[in-house]
C-alpha positions in Angstrom: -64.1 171.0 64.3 -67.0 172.0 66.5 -68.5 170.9 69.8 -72.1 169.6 70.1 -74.4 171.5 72.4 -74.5 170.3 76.1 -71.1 168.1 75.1 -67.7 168.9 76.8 -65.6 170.5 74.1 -61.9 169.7 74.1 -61.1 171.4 70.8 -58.4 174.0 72.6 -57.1 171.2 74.6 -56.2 169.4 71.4 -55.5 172.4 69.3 -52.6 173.7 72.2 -51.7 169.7 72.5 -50.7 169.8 68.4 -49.0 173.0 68.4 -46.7 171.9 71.2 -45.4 169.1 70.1 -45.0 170.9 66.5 -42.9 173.9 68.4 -41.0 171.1 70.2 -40.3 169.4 66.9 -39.2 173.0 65.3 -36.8 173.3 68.9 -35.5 169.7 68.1 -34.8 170.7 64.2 -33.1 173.8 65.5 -30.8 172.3 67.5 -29.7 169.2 65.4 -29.1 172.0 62.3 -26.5 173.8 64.3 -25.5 170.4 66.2 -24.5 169.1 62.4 -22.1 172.2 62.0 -19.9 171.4 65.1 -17.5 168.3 65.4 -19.3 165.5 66.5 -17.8 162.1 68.6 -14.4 163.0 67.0 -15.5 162.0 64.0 -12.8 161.7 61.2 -13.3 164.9 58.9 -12.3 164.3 54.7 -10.2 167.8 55.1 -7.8 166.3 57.9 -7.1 163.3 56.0 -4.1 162.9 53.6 -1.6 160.4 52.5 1.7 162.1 51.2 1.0 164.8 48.8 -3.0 164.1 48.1 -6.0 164.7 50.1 -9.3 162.7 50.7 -11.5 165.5 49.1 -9.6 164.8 45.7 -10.0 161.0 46.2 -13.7 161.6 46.4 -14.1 163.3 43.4 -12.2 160.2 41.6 -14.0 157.7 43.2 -17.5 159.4 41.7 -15.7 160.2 38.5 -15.3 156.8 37.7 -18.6 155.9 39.3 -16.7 153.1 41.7 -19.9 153.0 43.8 -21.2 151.1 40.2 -19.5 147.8 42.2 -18.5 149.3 45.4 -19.8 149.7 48.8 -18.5 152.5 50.9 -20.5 152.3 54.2 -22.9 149.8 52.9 -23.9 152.6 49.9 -23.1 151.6 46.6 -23.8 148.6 44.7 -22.9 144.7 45.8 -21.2 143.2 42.8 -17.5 144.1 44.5 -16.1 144.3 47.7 -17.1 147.0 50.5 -14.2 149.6 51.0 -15.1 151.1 53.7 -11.9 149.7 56.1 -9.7 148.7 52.5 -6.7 151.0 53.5 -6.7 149.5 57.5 -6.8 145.9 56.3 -3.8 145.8 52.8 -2.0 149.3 53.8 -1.1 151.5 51.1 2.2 149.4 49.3 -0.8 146.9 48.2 -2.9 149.3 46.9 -0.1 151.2 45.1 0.8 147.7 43.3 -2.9 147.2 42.6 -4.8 150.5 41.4 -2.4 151.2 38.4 -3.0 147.4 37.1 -6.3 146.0 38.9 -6.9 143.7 36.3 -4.7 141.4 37.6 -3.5 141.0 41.4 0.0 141.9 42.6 2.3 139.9 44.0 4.8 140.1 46.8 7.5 141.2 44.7 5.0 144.1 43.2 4.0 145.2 46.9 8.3 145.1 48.3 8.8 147.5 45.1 6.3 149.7 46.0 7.5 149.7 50.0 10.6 151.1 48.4 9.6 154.3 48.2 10.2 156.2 51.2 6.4 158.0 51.1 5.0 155.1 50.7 6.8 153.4 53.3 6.9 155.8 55.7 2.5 155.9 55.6 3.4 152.2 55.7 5.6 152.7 59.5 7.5 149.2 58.4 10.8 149.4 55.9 10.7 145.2 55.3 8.3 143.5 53.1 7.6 140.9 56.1 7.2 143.5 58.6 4.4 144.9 56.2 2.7 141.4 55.8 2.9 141.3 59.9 1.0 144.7 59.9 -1.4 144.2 57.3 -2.5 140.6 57.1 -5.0 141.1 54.4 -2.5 142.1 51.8 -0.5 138.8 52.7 -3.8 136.5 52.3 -4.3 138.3 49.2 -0.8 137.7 47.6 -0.9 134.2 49.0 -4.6 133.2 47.4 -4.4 135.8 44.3 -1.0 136.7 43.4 -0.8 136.9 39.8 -3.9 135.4 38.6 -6.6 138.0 36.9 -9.0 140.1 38.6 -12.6 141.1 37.7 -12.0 144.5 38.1 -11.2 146.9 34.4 -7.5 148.4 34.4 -8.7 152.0 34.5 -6.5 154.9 32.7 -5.8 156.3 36.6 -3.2 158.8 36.3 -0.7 159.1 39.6 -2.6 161.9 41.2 -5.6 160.0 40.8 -4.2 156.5 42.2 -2.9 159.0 45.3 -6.4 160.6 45.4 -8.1 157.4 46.0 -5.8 156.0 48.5 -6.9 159.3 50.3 -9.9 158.6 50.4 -10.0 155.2 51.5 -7.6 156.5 53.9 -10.1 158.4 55.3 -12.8 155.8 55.0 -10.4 153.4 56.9 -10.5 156.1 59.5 -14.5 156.7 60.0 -15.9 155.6 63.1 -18.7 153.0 61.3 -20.3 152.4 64.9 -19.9 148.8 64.2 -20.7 148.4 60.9 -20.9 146.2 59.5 -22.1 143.5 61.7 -19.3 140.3 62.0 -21.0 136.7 61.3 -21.1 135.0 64.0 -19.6 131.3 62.5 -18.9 129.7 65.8 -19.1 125.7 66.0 -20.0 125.7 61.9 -17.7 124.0 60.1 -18.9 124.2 56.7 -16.0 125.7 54.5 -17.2 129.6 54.0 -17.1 129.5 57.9 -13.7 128.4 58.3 -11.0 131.2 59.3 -8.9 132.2 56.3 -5.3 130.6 55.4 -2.7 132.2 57.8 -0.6 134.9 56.8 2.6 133.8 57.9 2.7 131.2 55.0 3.2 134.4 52.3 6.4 134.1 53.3 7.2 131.8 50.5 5.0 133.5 48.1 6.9 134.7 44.8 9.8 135.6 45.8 12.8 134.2 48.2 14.0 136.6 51.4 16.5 137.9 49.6 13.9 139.7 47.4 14.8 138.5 43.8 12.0 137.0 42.0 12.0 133.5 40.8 13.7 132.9 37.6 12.9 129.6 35.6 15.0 128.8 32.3 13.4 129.8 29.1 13.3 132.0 26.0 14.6 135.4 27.6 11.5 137.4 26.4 9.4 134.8 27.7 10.9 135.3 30.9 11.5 139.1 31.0 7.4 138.7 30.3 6.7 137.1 33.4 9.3 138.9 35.5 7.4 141.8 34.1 3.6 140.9 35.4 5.4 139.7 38.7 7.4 143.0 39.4 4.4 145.2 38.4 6.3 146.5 35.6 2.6 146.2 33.8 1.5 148.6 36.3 3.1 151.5 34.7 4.2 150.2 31.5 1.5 149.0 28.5 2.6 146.4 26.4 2.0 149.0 22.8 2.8 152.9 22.5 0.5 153.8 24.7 1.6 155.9 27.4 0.4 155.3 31.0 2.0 156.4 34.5 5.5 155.7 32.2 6.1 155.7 28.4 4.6 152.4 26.5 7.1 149.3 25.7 5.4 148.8 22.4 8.1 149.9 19.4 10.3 151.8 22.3 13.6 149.9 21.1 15.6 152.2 18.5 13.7 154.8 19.2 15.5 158.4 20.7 14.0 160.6 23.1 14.2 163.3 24.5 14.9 163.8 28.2 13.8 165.9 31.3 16.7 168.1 30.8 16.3 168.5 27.2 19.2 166.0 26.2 18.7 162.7 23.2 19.1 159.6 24.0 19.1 156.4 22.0 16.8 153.5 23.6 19.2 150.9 23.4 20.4 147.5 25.7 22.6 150.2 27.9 19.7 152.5 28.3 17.3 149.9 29.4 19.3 148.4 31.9 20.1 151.6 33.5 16.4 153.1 33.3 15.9 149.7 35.0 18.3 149.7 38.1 18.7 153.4 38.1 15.5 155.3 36.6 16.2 158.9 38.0 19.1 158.9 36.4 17.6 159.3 33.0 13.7 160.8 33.0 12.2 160.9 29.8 10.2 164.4 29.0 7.0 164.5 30.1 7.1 161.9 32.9 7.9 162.6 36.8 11.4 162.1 38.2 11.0 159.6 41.7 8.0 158.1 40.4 9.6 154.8 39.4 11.3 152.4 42.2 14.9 151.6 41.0 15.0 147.8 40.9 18.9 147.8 41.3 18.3 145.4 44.3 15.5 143.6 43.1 16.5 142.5 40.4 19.7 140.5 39.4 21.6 141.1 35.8 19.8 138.0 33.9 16.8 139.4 35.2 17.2 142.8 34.0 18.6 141.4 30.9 14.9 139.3 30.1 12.8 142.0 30.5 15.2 144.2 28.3 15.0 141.4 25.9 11.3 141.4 26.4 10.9 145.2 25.6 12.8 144.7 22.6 10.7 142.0 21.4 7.9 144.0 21.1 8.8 145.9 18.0 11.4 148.8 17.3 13.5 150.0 15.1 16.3 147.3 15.8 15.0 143.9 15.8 
């Protein structure tokens, strides 16, 4: 750029002008780069975050293994075709997502979510030790059970493995615990009375959901296999346990009566109506080898002797050695 002769030239003016305000945007760079390697608003931080033995780090890795952001949200990132789970953790607590993840295609029920809040890790991340102390904290789970409990979900079961299913509750631990700076933004429904407007059914009526307060599940008279099927889906036997030979979080039902296995400790022992109804009420007391001892609730006071006896009769039915 040049000046005309007998014209005022302003070239330095402008040439000092552009390399100001490109030093003051180097300054401004500088300081943001080392301001993004300090702790910043007391952010929550993926290596502080656990929940019993796994971290949120781990969880990550899961969630982008099994590319969850394919239907997900987290933060409003991800795709739209499934719910956002940014705050997931905060609103159903971790005994609802411990029924859930191991069998998402269908939803868990009360008595699924009470088995899970029997396990002292899960109930101690939980801070409540009754089932309606855990609806009172977490809300969401009890709307879910009321609206869903039972019936099929669109989401795949996935082949999680128990690290994995405590990885991901991690994570959404520590998404639960992200300060979104109001995001995302709440609809503002008041005086509309359309239906998606109106407030969601109140909790407090899960109380009568699946299962009495004593805890048993329903029974209903029937073929006993029949019955030990349903008691299965609403106990979230299904969770852990496939309906063939297929091993999941614990062995496969499929052909498993008449069978002999070997233990934990290295002992036999011969699947049989004895077996069953102790690996049932008691499972620590017999591990088979290759699965974790502690992993599986005992259902000693969930489930009454009839009860036991139809999903026994159940796991017999489908195939074995002694039909």
């Amino acid at each position: 750029m040049s000046c005309a002769p007998g014209e005022p030239c302003e070239e330095g003016r402008k040439r000092r002008t552009a390399i100001g305000v490109l030093g003051l945007m180097a300054v401004i760079f500088i300081v943001l780069s080392f301001a993004s390697f300090i702790d910043s608003r007391v952010q929550a931080i993926p290596d502080a975050v656990s929940y019993t033995d796994y971290d949120a780090v781990q969880g990550k890795r899961v969630f982008q293994a099994y590319n969850c952001m394919g239907c997900h949200t987290i933060v409003g990132n991800g795709a739209y075709f499934a719910p956002d789970l940014t705050k997931t953790y905060a609103h159903v607590g971790p005994a609802w997502l411990e029924a859930f993840l191991p069998s998402a295609g269908s939803w868990p029920t009360r008595t699924a979510v009470q088995v899970q809040l029997q396990k002292p890790e899960v109930a101690q991340e939980a801070g409540v030790d009754s089932i309606q102390a855990y609806f009172d904290k977490f809300p969401a789970a009890a709307e879910r059970v009321e609206r869903r409990s039972a019936h099929a979900s669109t989401m795949p079961d996935l082949p999680l493995s128990r690290d994995e299913i405590g990885g991901l509750i991690a994570f959404m631990k520590y998404t639960s615990e992200m300060d979104t700076e109001g995001w995302p933004p709440v609809p503002q429904v008041a005086g509309l009375t359309f239906p998606q407007a109106l407030p969601m059914p109140a909790a407090s009526a899960v109380e009568s959901v699946s299962s009495p307060a004593s805890g048993t599940v329903s029974a209903a008279p029937g073929n006993p296999a029949e019955l030990g099927k349903k008691l299965a889906l609403e106990t979230g036997c299904t969770a852990c346990h496939s309906a063939d030979s297929r091993a999941g979080i614990g062995p496969g039902w499929g052909g498993l009566f008449g069978s002999d296995v070997e233990l934990a400790d290295g002992s036999q022992a011969h699947i049989d109506e004895t077996y069953l109804h102790t690996a049932i009420n008691t499972p620590d007391a017999q591990v088979a080898a290759g699965f974790n001892k502690g992993v599986m609730p005992a259902y000693a006071n969930i489930l009454d002797a009839e009860q036991v006896a139809a999903i026994v009769a159940y796991i017999r039915s489908l195939g074995g050695l002694e039909q």
